[in-house]
N, C-alpha and C positions, 0 to 999 in steps of 0.2 A: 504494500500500500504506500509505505514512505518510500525513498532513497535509499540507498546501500548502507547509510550511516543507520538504517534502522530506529528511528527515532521514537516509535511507539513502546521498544524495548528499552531505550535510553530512559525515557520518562518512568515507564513499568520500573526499572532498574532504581533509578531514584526514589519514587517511593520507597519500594521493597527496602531500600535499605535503613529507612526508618520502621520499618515489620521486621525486624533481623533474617532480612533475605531469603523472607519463606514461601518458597514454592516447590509446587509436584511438576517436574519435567519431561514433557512427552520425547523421550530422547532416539535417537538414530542407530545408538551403540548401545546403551544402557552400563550395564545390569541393572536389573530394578533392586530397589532400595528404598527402603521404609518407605512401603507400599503393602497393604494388604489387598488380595483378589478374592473376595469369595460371590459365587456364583454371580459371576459377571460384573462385578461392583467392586473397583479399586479404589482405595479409601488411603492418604497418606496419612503416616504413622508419625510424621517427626517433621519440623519444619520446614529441612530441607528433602525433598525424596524426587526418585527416579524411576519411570516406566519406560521401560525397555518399548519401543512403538511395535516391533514383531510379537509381542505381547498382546499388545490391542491389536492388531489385524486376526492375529488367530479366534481370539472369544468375539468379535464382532464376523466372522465367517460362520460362525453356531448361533448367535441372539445377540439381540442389543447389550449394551456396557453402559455400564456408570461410570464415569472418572470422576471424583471428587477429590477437596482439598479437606472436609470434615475441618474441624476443629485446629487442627495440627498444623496445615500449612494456608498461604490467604492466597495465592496465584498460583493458576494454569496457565504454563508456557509449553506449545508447541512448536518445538525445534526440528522436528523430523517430518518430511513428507510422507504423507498415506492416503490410502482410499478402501471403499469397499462395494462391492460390486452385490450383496445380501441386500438381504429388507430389512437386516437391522436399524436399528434406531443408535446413534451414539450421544450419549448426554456427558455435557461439561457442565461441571456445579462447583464454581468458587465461590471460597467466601469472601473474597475483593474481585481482582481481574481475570482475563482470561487475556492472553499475548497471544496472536497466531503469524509466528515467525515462518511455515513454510506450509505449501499447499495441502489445502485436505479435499478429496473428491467424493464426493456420494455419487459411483460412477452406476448403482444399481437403484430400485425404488424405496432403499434405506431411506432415513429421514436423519435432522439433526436438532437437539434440544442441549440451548445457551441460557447458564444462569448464573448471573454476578452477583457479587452483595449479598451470598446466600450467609447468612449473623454478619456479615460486616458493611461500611460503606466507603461510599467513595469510591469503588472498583467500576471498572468498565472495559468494552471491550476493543481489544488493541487491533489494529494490522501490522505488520514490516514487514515491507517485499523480502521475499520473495511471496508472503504470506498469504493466501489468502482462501475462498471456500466457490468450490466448485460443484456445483448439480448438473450431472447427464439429462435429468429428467425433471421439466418445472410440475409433474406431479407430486414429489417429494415432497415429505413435510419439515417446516422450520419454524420454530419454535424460540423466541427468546424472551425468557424474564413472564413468560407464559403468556407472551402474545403472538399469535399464528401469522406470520408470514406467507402471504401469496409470491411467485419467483416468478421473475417476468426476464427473457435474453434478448431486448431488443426495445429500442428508448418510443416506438409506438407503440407497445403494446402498454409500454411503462404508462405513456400519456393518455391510452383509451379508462387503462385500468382510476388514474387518478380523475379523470373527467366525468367518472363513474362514481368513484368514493373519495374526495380528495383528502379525508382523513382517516385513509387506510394503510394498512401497514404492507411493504412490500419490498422486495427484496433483489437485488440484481445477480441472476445464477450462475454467470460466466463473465468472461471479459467479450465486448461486442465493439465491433471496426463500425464505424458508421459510415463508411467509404462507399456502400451503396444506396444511402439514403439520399446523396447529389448534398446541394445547399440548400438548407431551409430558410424561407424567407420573412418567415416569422420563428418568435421563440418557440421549440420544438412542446414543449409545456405547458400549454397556457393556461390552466387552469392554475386558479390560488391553492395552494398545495398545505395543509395543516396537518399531513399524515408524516409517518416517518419511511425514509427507505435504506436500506441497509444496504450498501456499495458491496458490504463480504471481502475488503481487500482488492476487488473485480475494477477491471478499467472501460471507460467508451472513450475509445479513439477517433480520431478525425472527424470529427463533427463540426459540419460548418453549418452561423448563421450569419447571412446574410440580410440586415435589414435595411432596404433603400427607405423608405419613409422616412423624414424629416423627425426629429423627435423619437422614433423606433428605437424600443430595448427589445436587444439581444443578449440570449443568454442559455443554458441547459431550461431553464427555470423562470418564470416568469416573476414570481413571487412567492414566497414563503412567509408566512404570519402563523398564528393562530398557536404559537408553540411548537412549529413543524421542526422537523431534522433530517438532514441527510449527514448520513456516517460513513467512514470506511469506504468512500467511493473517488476514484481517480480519473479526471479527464487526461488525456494525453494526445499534442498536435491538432489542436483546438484550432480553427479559424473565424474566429468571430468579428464580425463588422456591423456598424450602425454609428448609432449616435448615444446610445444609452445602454453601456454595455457592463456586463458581468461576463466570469467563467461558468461556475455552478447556475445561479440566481442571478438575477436583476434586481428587484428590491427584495431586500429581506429585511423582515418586519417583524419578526419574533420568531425565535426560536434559538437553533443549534448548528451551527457547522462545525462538525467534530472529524480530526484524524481523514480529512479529505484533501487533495489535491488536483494542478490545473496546471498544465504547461501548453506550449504553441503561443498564438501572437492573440492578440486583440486589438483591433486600429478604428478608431473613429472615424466616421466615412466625410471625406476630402476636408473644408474647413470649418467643422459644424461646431459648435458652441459645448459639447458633450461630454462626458464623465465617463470613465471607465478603469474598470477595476480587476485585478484577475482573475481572485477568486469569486468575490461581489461584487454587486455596484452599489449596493448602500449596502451599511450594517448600523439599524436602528439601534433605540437605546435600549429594546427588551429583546434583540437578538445576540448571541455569542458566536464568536469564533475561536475555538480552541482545537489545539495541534493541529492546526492545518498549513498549505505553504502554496505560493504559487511559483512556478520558473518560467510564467507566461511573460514575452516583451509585450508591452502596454504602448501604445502610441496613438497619439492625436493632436490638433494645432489649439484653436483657442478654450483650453479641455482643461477639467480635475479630472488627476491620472495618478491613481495607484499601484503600485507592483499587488498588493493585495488585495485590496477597498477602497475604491473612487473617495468615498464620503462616509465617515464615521463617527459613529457618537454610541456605538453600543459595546462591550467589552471586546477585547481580545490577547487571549494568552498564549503563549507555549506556540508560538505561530510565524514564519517569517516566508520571504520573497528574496527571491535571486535575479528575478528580470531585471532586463534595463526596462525605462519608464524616460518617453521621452514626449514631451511637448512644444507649442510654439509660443508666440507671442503672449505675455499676458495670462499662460496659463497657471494652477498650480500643479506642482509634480513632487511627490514621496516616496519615496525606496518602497515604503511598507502603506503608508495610507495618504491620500493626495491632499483631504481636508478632513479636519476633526473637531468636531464640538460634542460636548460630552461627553466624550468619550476613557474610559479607563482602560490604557494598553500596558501590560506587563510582561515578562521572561518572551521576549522577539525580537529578531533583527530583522535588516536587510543588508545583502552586498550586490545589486544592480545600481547598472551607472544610470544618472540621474542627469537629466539635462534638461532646458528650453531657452524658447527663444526671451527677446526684451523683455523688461517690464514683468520677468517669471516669477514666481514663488516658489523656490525651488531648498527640497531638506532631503538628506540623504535616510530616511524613517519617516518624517511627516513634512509636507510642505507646507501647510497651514494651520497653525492650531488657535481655532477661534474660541472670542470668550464668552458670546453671547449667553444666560443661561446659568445651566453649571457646568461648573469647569472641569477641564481636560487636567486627568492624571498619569504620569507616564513615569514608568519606574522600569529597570532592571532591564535593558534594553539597548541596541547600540548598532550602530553603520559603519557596513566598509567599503562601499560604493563612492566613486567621485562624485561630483554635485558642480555643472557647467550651468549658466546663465549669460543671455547676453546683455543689452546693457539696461542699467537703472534697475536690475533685477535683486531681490533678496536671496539669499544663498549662505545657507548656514550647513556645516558634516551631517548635524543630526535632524534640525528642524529649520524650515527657510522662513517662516515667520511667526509669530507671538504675540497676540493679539488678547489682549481682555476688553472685556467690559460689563455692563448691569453688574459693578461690583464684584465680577467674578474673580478667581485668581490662579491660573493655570497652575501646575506643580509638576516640572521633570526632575529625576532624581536618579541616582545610582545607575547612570548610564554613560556611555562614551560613543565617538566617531572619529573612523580613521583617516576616510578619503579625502580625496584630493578636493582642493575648493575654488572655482574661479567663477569672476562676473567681470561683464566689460563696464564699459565706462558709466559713469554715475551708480552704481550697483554697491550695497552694502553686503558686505561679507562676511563672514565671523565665524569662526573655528567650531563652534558646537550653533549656536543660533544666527540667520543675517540680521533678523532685525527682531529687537526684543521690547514691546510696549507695554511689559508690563514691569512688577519690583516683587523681590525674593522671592521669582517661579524657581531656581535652580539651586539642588544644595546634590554636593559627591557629582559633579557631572562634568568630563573631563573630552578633547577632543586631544592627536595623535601632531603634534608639531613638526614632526618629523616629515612625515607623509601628507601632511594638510597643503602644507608652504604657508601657513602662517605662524610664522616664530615668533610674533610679538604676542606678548600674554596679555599684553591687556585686552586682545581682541579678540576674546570667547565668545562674542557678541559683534556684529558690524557695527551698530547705531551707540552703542553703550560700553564704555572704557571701564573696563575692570569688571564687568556685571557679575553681581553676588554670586558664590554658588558654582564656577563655571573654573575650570580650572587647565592650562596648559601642559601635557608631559609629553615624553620623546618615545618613541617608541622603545629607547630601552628601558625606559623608567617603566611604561605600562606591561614590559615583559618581564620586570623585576620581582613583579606580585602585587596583590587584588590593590588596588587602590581603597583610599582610604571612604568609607562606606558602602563596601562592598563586599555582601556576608559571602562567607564562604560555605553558605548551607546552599547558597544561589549560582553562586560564580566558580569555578574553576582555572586554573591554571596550568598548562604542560606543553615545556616545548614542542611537543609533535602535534598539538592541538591547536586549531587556527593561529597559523605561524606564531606561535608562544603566546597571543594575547589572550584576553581575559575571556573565555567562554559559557556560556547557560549550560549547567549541571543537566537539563532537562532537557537539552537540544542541542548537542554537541555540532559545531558544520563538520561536512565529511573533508 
């Protein structure tokens, strides 16, 4: 579902190690170990244990199996490929997560039953590629947390089925090319979606939409509200075009995007006025985005343009973008989110180059953080994407402008940015922010002098000489060790890790 860096395992992993690293291991080698098997039902003994996976293939070829963590251990991680070609049933039952680190196939009319948080919480369910859950047959049963999944291989039936029940529960069986569906000229979705669908770790590849209409959003999704979610599902070589665009969703209004991702291009159609984002294009204030990521290049002229979320004001964690993100005149442009009002973002980066033309707003993590309202909170978080502007523009590593107002008072905190920073003539520029209108938004927030090309300290800030909170080092001082407010229950450190700098314990880059 993630990257090679495995990232659903990273975060799984960080927890766990506040649980003293307790899980049952569906392993490849084995031996099994504090594991008991009685009639079909393996139960861990001890916090840490291991089932041999030639173990479950055998008593799932006789009847269905239990795997549980019982009391003893809180995570099920699946490390070994397997399938079965029976009518068995396989049930997974944690008492926190379930990790599905490599493929599992119900290649026969077996069925599969997921339960997380069985005495405990806070668990849920992970993908990391190679990971994920494959059905030969959408008659199969799928079951999770005891709600029945219908399995749909193919993104019209996906859309008949929700056009039908938008607040049903459904599931994606396979990974599916969309390469024969041509370009859709509307969003393939349209119905407002308040149901959940479960991605399984499964990808839909190259799907194009194409929206000529003026004001036209394009997206997988038209809208999600109502509480809706989509989990564990990956676009990949996405072509999307219009004027009001997302990857997954277009507006999203409430709910969840969790452990999902979006790569290929999204471009604004020629010079329209337009927003676009890669995974969303809004993310309200009762919608969430956590663990998710885009590697989609974003582009448009006079546009808010996010490597993640055009426009946000609703949370987002554990979540970052690697696209470039690039506009024109007058636009705003952010590594991770292009404009933000009330929004609260934590443990995310971006490393996509960040550019636009005159007059841009341009942050290498947010380009605009407004203060209309309540204000924007932004912790734990940091940019290593350059950040180009051409002239009169704002341009700051982390954020290109800073805006309060109605008394609001924005708050960045225990964050850094490394890239490069330039703006042409009349342009305010500033090592972590370009332009800062507000007082005491920044405390532990530090930008890369080395790598920035701005070595004068007093310019953490374009417009503001010394501004509170904002602080200059070199890149050896920030590979020396965690700068100063910066926990180390959060942050990490190791030279083979983002060349030596300071990295998110929960989202390590590859």
């Amino acid at each position: 579902m993630w990257r090679k860096l495995s990232l659903p395992t990273a975060v799984l992993l960080a927890t766990m190690a506040t649980q003293a690293q307790a899980a049952l291991v569906i392993s490849p080698t084995g031996p099994t170990t504090n594991v008991s098997c009685v009639s079909h039902v393996c139960t861990a003994t001890a916090a840490n244990a291991v089932l041999a996976v030639s173990r479950v293939r055998r008593l799932l070829a006789s009847g269905s199996v239990k795997v549980a963590t019982g009391s003893a251990a809180n995570d099920i991680e699946i490390d070994a490929a397997f399938g079965w070609t029976s009518a068995s049933t396989l049930t997974l039952d944690a008492q926190h997560s379930i990790a599905v680190n490599n493929p599992v196939t119900v290649s026969g009319p077996g069925g599969l039953t997921i339960i997380t948080n069985d005495g405990g919480t806070g668990g849920t369910l992970l993908f990391a590629k190679p990971g994920r859950v494959n059905f030969w047959s959408l008659s199969s049963s799928l079951t999770i947390n005891g709600n029945a999944y219908t399995l749909v291989n193919n993104i019209a039936t996906l859309a008949s089925h929700i056009a039908s029940n938008p607040s049903g529960f459904y599931a994606l069986a396979a990974n599916y090319d969309a390469t024969p569906d041509g370009v859709y000229t509307t969003t393939p979705i349209s119905t407002e979606f308040t149901g959940v669908l479960k991605g399984l770790g499964n990808t839909i590849s190259y799907l194009k939409v194409h929206t000529p209409r003026p004001g036209g959003e394009a997206a997988l999704f038209y809208r999600i509200s109502g509480g809706g979610a989509v989990a564990g599902l990956g676009l990949t070589h996405v072509d999307i075009r219009g004027e009001q665009i997302g990857g997954i969703v277009a507006e999203f209004v409430s709910g969840l995007l969790f452990n999902d991702f979006v790569t290929g291009a999204l471009t604004i159609n020629g010079n329209g006025n337009g927003e676009a984002g890669g995974l969303a294009l809004t993310n309200s204030q009762d919608a969430t985005i956590d663990r998710s990521y885009s590697a989609a290049n974003v582009s448009g002229n006079h546009s808010t343009l996010g490597g993640l979320v055009a426009a946000s004001s609703g949370p987002i964690t554990n979540s970052y973008a690697t696209g470039s993100v690039t506009g024109g005149n007058s636009a705003r442009v952010g590594g991770l989110v292009g404009k933000a009002q009330a929004m609260v973002l934590s443990k995310s980066y971006s490393t996509g180059k960040v550019a636009g033309g005159d007059w841009v707003i341009a942050g290498g993590l947010v380009g605009e953080s407004g203060g209309v309202g309540t204000a924007n909170i932004v912790s734990d978080s940091y940019a290593t994407g350059s950040v180009t502007g051409g002239q009169h523009a704002s341009v700051g590593g982390f954020v290109g402008r800073n805006d309060t107002g109605s008394g609001t008072v924005n708050s960045f905190a225990d964050s850094y940015s490394t890239g490069s920073i330039v703006g042409g003539a009349g342009s305010s520029i500033g090592g972590f922010v370009g332009k800062d209108f507000g007082t005491d938004n920044f405390s532990d927030c530090y930008w890369d002098t080395t790598t920035s090309g701005i070595t004068d300290l007093s310019q953490g800030a374009g417009n503001v000489a010394n501004d509170p909170g904002i602080t200059g080092l070199t890149t050896a001082q920030l590979q020396s060790g965690l700068p100063a407010g910066f926990s180390a229950s959060i942050w990490g450190e190791n030279s083979g890790i983002n060349g030596g700098l300071p990295y998110l314990l929960s989202i390590p880059p590859e």
